[in-house]
C-alpha positions, 0 to 999 in steps of 0.5 A: 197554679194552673194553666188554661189551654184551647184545644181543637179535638178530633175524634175516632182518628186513627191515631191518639196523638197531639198534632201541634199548634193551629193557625188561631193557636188552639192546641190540635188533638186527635183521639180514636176514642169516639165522641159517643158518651164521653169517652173522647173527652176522657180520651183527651184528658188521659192524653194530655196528662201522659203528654204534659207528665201530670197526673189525669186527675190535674186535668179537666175540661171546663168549657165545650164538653160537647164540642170539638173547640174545648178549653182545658185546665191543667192544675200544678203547671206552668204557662212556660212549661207548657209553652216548651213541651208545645215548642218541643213537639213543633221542632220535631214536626219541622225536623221530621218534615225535611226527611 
């Protein structure tokens, strides 16, 4: 079982985080990592995985290595799964918008 997931990554930000879901549904991600040999992308997947509790290694990037707009798999998780950890983080983006 895996699931596939587009993301929309932004490097050298000056946080490492996952920003929520865009308006064409791509997942939003930032990285301080730069985009220079790779190391957003390995920035991006360690991320994802520490997010979605899998190991790196279930994580990988099948299409854009070398663009912002990428595709993602992640082996041993399921759609819904991943639909609630996003659903997660947009409750407490909307909680956090009202202090």
């Amino acid at each position: 079982m895996s699931v596939r997931l587009e993301i929309r990554v932004s490097p050298r930000s000056r946080r490492t985080h996952v920003k929520g879901r865009r308006a064409d549904g791509a997942l939003q991600v930032a990285v301080s990592a730069p985009a220079d040999g790779g190391r957003a992308n390995a920035a991006v997947v360690s991320l994802l995985a520490e997010w979605l509790g899998v190991k790196p290694g279930q994580v990988r990037i099948t299409r854009g290595l070398a663009a912002r707009g990428k595709t993602v798999e992640i082996d041993g998780l399921e759609r819904e799964a991943l639909e609630r950890r996003i659903a997660e983080l947009e409750g407490a983006s909307e909680a956090g918008h009202g202090e």
